[in-house]
C-alpha positions as CSV (number, residue, x, y, z in Angstrom):
1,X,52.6,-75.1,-0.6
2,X,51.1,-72.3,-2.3
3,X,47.5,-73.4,-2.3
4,X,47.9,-73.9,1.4
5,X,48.9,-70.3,2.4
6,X,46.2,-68.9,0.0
7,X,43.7,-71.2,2.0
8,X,45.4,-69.6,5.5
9,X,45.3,-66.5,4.5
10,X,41.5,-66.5,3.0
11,X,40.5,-67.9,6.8
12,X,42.5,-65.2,8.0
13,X,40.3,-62.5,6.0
14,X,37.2,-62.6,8.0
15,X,34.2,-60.0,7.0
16,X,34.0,-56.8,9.4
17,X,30.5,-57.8,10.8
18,X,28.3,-54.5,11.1
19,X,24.8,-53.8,12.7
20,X,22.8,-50.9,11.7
21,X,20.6,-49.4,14.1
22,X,17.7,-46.7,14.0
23,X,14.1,-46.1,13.8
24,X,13.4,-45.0,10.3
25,X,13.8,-47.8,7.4
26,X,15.1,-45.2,4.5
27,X,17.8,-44.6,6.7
28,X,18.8,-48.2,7.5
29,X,18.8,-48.4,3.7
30,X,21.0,-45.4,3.2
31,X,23.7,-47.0,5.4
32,X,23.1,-49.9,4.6
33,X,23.8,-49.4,0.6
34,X,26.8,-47.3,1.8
35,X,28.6,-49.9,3.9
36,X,27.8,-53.0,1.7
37,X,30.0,-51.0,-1.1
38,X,32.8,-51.5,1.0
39,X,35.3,-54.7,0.4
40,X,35.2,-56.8,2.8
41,X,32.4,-56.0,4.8
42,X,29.2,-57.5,6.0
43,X,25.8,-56.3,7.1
44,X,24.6,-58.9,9.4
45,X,21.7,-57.6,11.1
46,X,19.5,-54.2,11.6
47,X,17.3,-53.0,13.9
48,X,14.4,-50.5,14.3
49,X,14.8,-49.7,18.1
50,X,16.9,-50.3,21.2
51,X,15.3,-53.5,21.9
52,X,15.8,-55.2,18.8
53,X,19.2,-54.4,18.9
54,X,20.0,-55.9,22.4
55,X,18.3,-59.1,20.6
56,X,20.3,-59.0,17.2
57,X,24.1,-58.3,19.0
58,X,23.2,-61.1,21.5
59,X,22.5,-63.5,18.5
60,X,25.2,-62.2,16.2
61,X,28.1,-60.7,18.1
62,X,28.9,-58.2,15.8
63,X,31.9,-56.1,15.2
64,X,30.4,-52.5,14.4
65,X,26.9,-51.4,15.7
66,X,26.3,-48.2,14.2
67,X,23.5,-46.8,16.5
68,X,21.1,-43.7,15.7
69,X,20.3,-41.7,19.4
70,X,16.7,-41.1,19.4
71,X,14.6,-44.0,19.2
72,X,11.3,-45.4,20.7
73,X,11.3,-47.7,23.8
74,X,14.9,-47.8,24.5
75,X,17.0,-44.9,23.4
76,X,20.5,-45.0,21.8
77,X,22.7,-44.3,25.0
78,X,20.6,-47.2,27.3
79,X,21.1,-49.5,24.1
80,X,24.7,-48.9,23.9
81,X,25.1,-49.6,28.1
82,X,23.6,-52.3,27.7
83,X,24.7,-53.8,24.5
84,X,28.3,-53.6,25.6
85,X,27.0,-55.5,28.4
86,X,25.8,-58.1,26.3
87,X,29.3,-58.1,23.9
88,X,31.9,-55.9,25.1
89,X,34.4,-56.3,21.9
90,X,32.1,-54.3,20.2
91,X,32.8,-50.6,18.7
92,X,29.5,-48.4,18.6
93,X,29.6,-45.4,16.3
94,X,26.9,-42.8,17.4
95,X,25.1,-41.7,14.5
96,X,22.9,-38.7,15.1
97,X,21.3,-35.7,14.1
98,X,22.2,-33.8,17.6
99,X,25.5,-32.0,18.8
100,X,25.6,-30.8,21.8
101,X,28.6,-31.2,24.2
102,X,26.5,-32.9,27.2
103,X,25.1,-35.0,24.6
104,X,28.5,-36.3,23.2
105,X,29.9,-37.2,26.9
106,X,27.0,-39.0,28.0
107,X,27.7,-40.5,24.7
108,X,31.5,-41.7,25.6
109,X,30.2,-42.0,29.3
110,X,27.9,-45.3,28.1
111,X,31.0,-46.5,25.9
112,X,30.7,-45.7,22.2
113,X,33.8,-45.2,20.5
114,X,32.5,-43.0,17.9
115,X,30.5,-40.2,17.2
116,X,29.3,-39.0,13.6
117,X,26.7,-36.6,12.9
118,X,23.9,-37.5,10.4
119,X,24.7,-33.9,8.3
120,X,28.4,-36.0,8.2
121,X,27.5,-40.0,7.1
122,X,28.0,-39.4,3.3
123,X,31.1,-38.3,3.5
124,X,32.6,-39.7,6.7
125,X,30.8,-43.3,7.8
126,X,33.1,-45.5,6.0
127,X,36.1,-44.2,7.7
128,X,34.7,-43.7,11.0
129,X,33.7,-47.5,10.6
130,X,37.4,-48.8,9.1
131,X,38.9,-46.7,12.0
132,X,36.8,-48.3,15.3
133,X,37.0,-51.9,13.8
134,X,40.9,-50.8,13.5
135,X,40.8,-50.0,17.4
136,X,40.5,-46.3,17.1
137,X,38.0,-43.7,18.0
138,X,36.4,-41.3,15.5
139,X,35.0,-37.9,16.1
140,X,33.9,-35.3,13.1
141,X,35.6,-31.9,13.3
142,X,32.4,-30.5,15.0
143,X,32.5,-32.7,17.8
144,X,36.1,-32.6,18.0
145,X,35.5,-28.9,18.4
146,X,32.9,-28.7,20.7
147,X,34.2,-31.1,23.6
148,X,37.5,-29.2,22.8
149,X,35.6,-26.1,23.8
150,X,33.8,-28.0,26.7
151,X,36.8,-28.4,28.1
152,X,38.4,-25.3,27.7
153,X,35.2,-23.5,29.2
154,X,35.0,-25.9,31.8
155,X,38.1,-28.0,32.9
156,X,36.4,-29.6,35.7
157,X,36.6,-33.7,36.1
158,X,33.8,-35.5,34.5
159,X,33.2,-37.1,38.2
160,X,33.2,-34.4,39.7
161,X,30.1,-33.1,37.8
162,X,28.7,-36.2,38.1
163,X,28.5,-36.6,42.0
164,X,26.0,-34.1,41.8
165,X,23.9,-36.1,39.0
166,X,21.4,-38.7,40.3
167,X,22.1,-41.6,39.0
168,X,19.3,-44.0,37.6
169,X,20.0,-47.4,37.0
170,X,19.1,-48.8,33.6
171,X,15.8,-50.1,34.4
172,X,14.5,-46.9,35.8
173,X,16.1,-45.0,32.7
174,X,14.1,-47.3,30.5
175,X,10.8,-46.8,32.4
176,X,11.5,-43.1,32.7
177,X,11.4,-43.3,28.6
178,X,8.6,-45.2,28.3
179,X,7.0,-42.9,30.6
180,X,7.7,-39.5,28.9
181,X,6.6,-41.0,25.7
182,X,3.3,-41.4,27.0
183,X,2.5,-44.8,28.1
184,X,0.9,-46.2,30.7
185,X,2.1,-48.2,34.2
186,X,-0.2,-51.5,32.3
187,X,1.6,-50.5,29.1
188,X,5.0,-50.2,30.6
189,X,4.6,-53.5,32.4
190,X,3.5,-55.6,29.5
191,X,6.6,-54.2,27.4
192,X,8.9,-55.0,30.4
193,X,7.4,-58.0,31.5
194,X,6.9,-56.8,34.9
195,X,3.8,-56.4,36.9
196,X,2.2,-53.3,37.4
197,X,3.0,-52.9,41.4
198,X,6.6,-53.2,40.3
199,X,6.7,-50.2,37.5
200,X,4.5,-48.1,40.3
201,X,7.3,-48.4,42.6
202,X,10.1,-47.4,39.8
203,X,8.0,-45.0,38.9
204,X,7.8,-43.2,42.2
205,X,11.5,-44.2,42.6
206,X,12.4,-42.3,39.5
207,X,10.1,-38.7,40.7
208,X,12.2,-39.2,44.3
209,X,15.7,-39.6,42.9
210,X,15.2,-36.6,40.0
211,X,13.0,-34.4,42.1
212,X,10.1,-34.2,39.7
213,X,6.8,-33.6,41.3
214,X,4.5,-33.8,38.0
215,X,4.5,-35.8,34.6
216,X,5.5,-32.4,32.5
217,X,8.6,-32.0,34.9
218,X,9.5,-35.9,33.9
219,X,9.1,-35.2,30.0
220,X,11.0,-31.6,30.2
221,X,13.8,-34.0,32.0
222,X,13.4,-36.5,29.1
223,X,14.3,-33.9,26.5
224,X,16.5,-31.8,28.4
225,X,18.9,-35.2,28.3
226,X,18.2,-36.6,25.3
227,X,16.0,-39.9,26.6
228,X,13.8,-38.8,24.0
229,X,13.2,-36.4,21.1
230,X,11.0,-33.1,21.7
């Protein structure tokens, strides 16, 4: 009788399935070697860009993706849409170096359920992660204070502001980044597997919708929000 519960309770304990996600190997380490310390948890893939990521949640269905914000190819906030696409019971934890309020509700706007600045990982990951795979959301107190003070300054509905936004859709996001970081319409198709005609006309798409009229106005847009770094 007693050897049976222990067996349904040891199924029952299933590992917390994490993914780590950003650009620079020492820092995948870092996390990594932080999380694994933790009872009960598992590591199950990384990833060194958006793209990769996409590939290892499809493959692994994680529980956790803890996602850096600037990356090449496919920045944090496209990989999070479109992760969440891919496996919707996941919790993403935002882990980055930048902390403005725009930044943090574009952030919650793609669906990440946590945000942690980098200056705040060694002291704060572990719970941020234990509290999203609990169901909860996690902010540091600097975020908490600035989209407390976004609000008070500016109490305006979030759709209301973003009427007046154009709106690209994720492909065009994803070519606009691959754009501002400097490659070509071959380049760009040959990453996307499209042809060239087709990134031409999502190309001149993108300069209509955001009313850019030269390749400096599309990288000032870039960095202005956070599609890539400056």
């Amino acid at each position: 009788m007693c050897y049976t519960l222990l067996i349904f309770l040891m199924g029952m304990a299933q590992p917390l399935q994490i993914v780590i996600v950003d650009d620079h190997e020492i820092v995948r380490k870092g996390l990594r070697a932080t999380l694994e310390g933790h009872p009960g948890w598992q590591i199950i893939g990384e990833a060194a860009n958006g793209r990769e990521a996409l590939a290892v949640v499809e493959k692994f269905k994680p529980d956790v993706v803890v996602m850096d914000i600037s990356m090449p190819e496919l920045n944090g906030l496209e990989t999070t849409r479109q992760l969440l696409m891919i496996e919707p019971r996941a919790r993403v934890l935002v882990l980055t170096l930048h902390e403005t309020d725009q930044l943090i509700h574009e952030v919650l706007a793609a669906g990440a359920r946590g945000y942690l600045l980098k200056s705040d990982a060694t002291s704060h990951l572990v719970t941020a992660v234990e509290t999203l795979a609990n169901g909860g959301t996690y902010f540091t107190q600097k975020v908490s204070d600035l989209l407390l003070a976004g609000y008070l300054n500016n109490p305006v509905p979030s759709n209301a502001v973003g009427d007046q936004i154009p709106r690209l859709s994720p492909r065009e996001t994803e070519i606009l980044q691959l754009l501002a970081e400097g490659k070509s319409n071959k380049e760009i198709a040959a990453v996307l597997n499209l042809s060239v005609k087709t990134v031409e006309t999502h190309r001149a798409n993108i300069m209509g919708k955001l009313e850019l009229h030269s390749f400096s106005e599309l990288v000032r847009y870039a960095i202005r929000n956070a599609i890539i770094e400056s």
